[in-house]
N, C-alpha and C positions, 0 to 999 in steps of 0.2 A: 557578445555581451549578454548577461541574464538578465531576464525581464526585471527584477528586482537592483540590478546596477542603473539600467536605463533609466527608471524611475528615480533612481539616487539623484541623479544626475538634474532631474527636471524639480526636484525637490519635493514631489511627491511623498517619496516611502519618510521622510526625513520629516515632513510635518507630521508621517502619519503613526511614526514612533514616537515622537513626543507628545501628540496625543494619548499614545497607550501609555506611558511615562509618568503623565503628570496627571494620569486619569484616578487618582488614589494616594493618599497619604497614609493609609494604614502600612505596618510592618510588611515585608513581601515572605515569603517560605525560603526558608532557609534550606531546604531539603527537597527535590525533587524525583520522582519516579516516573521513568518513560520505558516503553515496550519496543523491540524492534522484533522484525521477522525473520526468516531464513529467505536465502537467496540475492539475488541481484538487486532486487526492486528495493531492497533497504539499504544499501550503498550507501547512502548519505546519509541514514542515521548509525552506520558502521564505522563509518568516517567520522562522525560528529565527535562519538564518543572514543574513540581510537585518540583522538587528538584532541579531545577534551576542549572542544569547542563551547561547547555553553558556560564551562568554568572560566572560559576566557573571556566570553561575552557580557557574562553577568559579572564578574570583576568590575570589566570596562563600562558598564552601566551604574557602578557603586553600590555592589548587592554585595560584596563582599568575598567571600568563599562560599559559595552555595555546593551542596553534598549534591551530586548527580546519583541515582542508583538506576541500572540497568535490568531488564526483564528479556527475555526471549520468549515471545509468545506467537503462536502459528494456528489460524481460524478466527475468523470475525466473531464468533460466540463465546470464543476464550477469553481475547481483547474486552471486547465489549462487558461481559462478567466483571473481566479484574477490575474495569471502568467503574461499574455500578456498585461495587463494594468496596470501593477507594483504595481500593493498592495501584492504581494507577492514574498519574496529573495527565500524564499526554504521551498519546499514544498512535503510531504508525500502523495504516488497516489498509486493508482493500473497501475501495469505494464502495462496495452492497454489503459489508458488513458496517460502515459508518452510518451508513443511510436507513439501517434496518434501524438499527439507535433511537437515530434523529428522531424518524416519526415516532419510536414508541414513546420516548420522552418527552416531545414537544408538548408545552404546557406545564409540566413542569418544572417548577422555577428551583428543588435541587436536584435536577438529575441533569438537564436540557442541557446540550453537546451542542456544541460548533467547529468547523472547521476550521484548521489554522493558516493552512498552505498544502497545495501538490506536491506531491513528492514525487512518482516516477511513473514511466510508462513504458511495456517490452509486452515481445511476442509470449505469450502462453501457447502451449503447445499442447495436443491432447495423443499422445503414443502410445503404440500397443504392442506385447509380443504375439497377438495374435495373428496368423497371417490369415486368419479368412473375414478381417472389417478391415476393408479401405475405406469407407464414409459411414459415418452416424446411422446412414440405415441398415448398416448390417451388425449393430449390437444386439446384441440378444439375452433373456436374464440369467443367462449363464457369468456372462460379461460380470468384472468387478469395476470400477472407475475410482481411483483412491484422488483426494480432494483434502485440504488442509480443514474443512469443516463441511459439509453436507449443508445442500439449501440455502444458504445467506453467506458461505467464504466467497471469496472474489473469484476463485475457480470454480464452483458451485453455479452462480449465476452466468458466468461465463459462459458456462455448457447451457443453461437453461436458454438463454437468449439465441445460442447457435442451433437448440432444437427444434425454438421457435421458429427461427428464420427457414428451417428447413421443413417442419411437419406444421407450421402454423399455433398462434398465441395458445388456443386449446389446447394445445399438446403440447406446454412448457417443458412440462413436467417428466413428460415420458421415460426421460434416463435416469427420474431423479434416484427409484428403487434400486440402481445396479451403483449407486455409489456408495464411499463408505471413509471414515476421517481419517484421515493419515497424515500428519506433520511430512512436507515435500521428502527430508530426508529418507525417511522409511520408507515412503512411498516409491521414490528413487530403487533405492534397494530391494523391494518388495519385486518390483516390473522386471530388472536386468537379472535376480534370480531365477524368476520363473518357476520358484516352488513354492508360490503361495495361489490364492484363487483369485489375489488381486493382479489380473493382467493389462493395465491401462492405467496413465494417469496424465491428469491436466494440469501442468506444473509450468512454472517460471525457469527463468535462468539461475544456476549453473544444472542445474538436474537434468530441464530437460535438453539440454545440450549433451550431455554428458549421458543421456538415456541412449542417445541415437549412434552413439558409438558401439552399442553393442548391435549386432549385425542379426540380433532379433530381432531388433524391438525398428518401428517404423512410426511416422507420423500420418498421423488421420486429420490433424485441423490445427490450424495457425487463428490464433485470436487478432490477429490484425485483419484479416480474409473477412471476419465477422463485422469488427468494430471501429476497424480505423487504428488511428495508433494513437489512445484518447491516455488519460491517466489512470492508473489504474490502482492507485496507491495515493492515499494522502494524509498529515497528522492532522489531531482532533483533538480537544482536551474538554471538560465541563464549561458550562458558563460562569459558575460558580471560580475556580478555579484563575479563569482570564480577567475578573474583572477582580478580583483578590488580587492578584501577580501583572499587572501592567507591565512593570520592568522586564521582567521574570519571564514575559510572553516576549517581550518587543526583543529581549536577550534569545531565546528561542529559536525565534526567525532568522535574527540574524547570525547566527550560528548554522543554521539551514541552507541559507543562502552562501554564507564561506564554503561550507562541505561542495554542494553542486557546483561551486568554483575551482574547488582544487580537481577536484573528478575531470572537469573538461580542460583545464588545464594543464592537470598532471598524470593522465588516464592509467600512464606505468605504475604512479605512484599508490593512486587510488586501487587499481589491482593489489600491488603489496598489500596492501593493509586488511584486503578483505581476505588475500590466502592466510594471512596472519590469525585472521577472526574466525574465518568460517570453519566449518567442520567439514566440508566436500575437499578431498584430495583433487587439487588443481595444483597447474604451473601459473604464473607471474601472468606468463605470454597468453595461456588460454583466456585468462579472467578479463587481460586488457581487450583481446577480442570481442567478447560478450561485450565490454562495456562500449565499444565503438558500432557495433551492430545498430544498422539505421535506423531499428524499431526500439532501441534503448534509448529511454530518454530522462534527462533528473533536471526536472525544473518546480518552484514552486508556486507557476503559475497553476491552478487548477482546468484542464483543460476535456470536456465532452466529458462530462460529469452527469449531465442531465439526461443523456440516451441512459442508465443504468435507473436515473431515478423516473424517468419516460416509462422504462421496461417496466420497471419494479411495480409502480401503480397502477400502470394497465392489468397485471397480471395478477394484484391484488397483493403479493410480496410486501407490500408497506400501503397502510390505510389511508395516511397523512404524504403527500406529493406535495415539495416544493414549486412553487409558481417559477422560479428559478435559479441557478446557482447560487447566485448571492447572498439567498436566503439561509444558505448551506454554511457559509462562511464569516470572518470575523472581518468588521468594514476595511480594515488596511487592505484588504485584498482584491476588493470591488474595482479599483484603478485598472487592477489588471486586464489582461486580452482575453482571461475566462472562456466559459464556456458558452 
């Protein structure tokens, strides 16, 4: 059962949507814009919209026909832009691209982001066709590292925390010069080529599964080894935004939490839909693998959110550090197990 059923159950989430419900009597948006990513980790907003889950949820909450439009965006500085220049209501990111946001906009009252719910957590892989780096100490600036966004994507700081952990906080940074921005797919096809200069990338599911098939390319580092198997993905929208659309948000959620139900329920099913969606040439059976893998996980608890916003402050990456998670998110979600 999902944290978010449990809760149904105790009456919890059920007070706490009708709180966001009857939080406003102005008109809600008829029209809404969300961003999802490439790969596994956006599964459940693949699914959402595959099955038009929020048109069903906002129906069932009396918003009528609300327009859903869909964005494909890859890098926390792409997101975050389309954010700050309003082509985007809410949007699916890596956790140190949200958090770069947060602090820069906290304080202000139209720009200031909150978090809505976790979305997922998987192994990040860092693979290379080079055969002479078996560990981060043997990159050299020859070395390319292709990354969905340099410095602030969820892969960016990923590596930056694993170089810490290995050469120490001063030297965060060290590999930051041999990276370079590449949306996963390209990135993907760039490494199992072999005829470009980018020979390495720190990529998610299906890619980097589907890298390690080629009998070049090997693995240098598992992002669970580093972090755990925390969340690594979660949606976000303005504040402005959530407190205009109460329905609109509590319709959201719980379209969020359907998706992550059909996935564990229906894993065959939820594979279909994402070979249907995505652009990587997979079978049914591969994708269902990926999504059963112990270190995949789609819940909308938000979970070890703070080790990124720990790192990020220490390291000066963000000037403004949450005292703690909750600070991060919208109160229906403080009930939860968090972080």
């Amino acid at each position: 059962m999902t944290a978010f059923a449990t809760l149904r159950r105790a009456g919890v989430l059920a007070t706490a949507l009708i709180a966001l419900a009857t939080g406003s009597v102005r008109a809600e948006a008829p029209e809404v814009h969300i961003s999802k990513g490439y790969g596994i980790l956006y599964l459940p907003m693949i699914v959402m919209e595959h099955e038009k889950l929020l048109e069903k949820q906002a129906k069932a909450a009396g918003l009528g026909d609300v327009k859903v439009g869909w964005l494909e965006l890859d890098g926390g500085n792409v997101i975050n832009d389309a954010m700050i220049s309003g082509n985007l209501d809410i949007a699916a990111i890596g956790v140190p691209g949200f958090l770069t946001l947060w602090a820069k906009v906290k304080g202000n009252a139209k720009l200031e982001v909150s978090g809505l719910a976790g979305l997922s957590a998987t192994s990040l892989y860092l693979n290379t066709n080079n055969p002479n780096i078996k560990s981060l100490k043997d990159f050299t600036a020859k070395d390319k590292i292709a990354l969905p966004g340099i410095k602030t994507s969820l892969s960016a700081v990923v590596l930056q925390m694993a170089v810490a952990k290995e050469f120490g906080d001063d030297n965060y940074a060290k590999l930051d010069p041999m990276t370079v921005g590449l949306p996963h797919p390209e990135a993907y096809t760039a490494l199992v080529s072999g005829k470009t200069e980018v020979n390495s990338h720190l990529g998610s599911p299906p890619y980097s599964f589907m890298e390690l098939e080629n009998p070049q390319v090997h693995r240098v580092m598992n992002s669970v080894d580093v972090l755990g198997n925390i969340s690594l993905d979660l949606v976000y929208a303005p504040k402005r935004f959530i407190d205009a659309n109460p329905k609109l948000t509590a319709a959201f959620l719980a379209a969020l939490e359907e998706a992550d139900k059909l996935i564990a329920d229906e894993p065959a099913r939820a594979a279909t839909i994402y070979v249907q969606s995505a652009k990587a040439k997979l079978s049914v059976e591969e994708v269902e693998r990926m999504i059963k893998d112990p270190d995949t996980k789609f819940s909308t608890t938000p979970n070890g959110v703070m080790q990124f916003a720990n790192f990020m402050g220490r390291v000066g990456s963000i000037k403004t550090k949450p005292a703690s998670w909750q600070d991060l998110f919208i109160a229906n979600v403080h009930s939860l197990s968090g972080s």
